[in-house]
Backbone as CSV, one residue per row, in Angstrom:
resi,resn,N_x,N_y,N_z,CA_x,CA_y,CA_z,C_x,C_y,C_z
1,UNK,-8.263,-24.930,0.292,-7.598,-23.747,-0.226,-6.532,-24.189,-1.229
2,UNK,-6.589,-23.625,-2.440,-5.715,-23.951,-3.091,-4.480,-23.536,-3.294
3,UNK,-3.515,-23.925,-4.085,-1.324,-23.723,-3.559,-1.662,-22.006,-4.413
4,UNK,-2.544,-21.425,-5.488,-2.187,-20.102,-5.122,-2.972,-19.218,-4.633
5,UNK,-3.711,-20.070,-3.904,-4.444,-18.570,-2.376,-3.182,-18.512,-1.779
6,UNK,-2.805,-20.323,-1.102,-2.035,-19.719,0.066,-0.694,-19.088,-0.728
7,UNK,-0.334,-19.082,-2.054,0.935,-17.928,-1.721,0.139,-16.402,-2.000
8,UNK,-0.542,-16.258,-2.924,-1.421,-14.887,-2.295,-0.763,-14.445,-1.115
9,UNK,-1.744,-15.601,-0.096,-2.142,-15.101,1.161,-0.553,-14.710,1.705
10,UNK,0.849,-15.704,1.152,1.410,-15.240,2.057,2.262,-14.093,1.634
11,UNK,2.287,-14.028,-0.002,2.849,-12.676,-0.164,2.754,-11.325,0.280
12,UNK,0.697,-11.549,0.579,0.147,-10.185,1.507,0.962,-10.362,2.288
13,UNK,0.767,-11.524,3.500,1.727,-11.157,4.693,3.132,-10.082,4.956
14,UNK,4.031,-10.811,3.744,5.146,-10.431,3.786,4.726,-8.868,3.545
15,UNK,4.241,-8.474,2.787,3.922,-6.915,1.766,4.032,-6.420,3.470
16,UNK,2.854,-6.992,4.376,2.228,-6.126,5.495,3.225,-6.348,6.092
17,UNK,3.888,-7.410,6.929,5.530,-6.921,7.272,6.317,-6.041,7.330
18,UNK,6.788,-6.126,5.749,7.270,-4.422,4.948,7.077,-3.280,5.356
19,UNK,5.731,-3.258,4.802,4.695,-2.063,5.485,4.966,-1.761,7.046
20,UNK,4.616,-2.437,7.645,5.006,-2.401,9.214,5.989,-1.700,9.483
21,UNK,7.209,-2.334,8.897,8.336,-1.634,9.005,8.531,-0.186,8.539
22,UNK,8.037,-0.141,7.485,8.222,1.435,6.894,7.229,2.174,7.447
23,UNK,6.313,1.891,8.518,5.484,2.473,9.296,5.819,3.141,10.472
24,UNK,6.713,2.262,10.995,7.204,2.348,12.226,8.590,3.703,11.850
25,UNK,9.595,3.150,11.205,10.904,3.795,10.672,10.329,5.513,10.096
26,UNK,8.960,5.205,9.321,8.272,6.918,9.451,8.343,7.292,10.144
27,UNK,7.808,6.477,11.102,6.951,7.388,12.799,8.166,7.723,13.463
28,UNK,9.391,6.763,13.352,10.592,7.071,14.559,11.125,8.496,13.872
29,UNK,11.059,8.607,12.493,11.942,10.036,11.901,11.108,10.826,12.163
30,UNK,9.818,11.006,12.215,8.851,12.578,12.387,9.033,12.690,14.155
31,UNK,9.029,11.559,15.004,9.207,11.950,16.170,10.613,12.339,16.205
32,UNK,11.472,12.257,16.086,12.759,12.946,16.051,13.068,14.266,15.248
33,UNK,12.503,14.434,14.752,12.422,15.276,14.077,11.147,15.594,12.773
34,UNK,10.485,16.832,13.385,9.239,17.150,12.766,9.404,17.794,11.181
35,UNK,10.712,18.047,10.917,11.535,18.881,10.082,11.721,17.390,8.653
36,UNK,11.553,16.373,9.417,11.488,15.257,7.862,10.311,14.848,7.285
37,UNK,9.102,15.880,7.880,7.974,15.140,7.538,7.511,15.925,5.891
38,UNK,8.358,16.723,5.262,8.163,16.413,3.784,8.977,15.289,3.090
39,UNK,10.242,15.172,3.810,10.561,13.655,2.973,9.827,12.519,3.481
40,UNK,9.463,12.189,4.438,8.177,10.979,4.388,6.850,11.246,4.029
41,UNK,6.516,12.523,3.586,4.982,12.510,2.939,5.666,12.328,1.181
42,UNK,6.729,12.167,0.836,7.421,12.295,-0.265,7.396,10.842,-0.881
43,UNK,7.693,9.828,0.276,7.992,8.978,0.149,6.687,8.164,-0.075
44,UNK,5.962,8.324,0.977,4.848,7.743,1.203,4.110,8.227,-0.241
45,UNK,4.141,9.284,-0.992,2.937,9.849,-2.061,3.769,8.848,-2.950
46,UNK,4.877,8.732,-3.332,5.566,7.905,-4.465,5.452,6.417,-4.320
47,UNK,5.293,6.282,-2.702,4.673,4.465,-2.968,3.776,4.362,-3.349
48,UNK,2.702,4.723,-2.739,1.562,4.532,-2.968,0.723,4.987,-4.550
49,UNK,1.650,6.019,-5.077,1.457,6.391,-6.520,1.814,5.238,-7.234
50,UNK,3.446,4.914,-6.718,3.275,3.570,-7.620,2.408,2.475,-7.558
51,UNK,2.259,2.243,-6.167,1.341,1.139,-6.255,0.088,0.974,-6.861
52,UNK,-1.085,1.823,-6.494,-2.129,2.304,-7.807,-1.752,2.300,-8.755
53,UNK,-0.733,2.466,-9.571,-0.350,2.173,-10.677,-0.564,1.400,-10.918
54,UNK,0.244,0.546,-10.458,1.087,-1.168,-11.003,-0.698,-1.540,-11.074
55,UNK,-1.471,-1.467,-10.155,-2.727,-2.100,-10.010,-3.344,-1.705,-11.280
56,UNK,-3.341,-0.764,-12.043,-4.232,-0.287,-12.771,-3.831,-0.875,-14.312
57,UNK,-2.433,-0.654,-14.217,-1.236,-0.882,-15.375,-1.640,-2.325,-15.382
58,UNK,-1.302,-3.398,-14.948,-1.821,-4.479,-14.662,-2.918,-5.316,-14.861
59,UNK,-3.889,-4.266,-14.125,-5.313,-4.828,-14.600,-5.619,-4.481,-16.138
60,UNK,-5.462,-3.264,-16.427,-5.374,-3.187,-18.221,-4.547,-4.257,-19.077
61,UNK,-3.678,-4.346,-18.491,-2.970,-5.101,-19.538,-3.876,-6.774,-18.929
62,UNK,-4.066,-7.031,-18.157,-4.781,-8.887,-18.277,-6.224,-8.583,-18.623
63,UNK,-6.537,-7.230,-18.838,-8.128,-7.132,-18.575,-9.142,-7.416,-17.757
64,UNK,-8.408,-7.362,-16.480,-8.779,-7.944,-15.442,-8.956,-6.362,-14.302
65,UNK,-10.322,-6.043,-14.175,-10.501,-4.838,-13.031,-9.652,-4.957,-11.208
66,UNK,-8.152,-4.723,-11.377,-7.873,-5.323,-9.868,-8.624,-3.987,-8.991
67,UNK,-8.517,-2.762,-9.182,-8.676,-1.915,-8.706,-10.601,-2.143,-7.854
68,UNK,-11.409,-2.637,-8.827,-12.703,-3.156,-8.172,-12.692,-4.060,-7.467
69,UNK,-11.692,-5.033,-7.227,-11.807,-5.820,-5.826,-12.093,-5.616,-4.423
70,UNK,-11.816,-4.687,-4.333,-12.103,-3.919,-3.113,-12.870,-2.343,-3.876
71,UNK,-14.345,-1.925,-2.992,-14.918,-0.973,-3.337,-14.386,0.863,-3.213
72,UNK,-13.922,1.266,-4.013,-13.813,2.780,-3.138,-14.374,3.132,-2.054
73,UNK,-15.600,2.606,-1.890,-16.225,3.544,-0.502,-15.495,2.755,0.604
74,UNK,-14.840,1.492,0.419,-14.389,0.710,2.074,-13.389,1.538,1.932
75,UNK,-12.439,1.791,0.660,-11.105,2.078,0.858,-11.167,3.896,1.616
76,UNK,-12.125,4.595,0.980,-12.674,5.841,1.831,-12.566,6.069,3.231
77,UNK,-13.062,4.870,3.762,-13.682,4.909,4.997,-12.251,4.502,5.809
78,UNK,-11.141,4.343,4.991,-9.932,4.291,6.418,-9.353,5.577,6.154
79,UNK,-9.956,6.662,5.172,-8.838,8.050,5.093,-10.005,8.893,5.609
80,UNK,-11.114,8.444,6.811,-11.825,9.610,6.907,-11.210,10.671,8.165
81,UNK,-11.182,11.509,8.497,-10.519,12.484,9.525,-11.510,12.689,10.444
């Protein structure tokens, strides 16, 4: 494995860390109160807006497709209800 998989690999880590945390700190404010769950669907639509971004913004500018690394239909299949 080469020196930039493993920082890749460990920047994911850290990202999912993060994540973790702002997962949890959601969940503790909607259980305390059901009355904040437009500021964390607020929050949550503006990360994740940015983040698709940056991916897209990004891949245009190196010319590089990041967004096809992973297929829409896997990414589908964790928002099914």
């Amino acid at each position: 494995m080469s020196e930039k998989d493993k920082q890749i690999i460990h920047q994911l880590k850290q990202s999912l860390l993060h994540l973790d945390e702002a997962l949890t700190l959601s969940i503790q404010m909607l259980e305390e109160d059901a009355n904040n769950k437009n500021k964390i669907t607020a929050v949550w639509e503006e990360f994740l807006s940015a983040f698709f971004d940056r991916v897209k913004s990004r891949g245009d500018a190196s010319k590089v497709n990041l967004s096809k690394l992973v297929p829409l239909p896997k990414l589908i299949r964790f928002f099914k209800i």
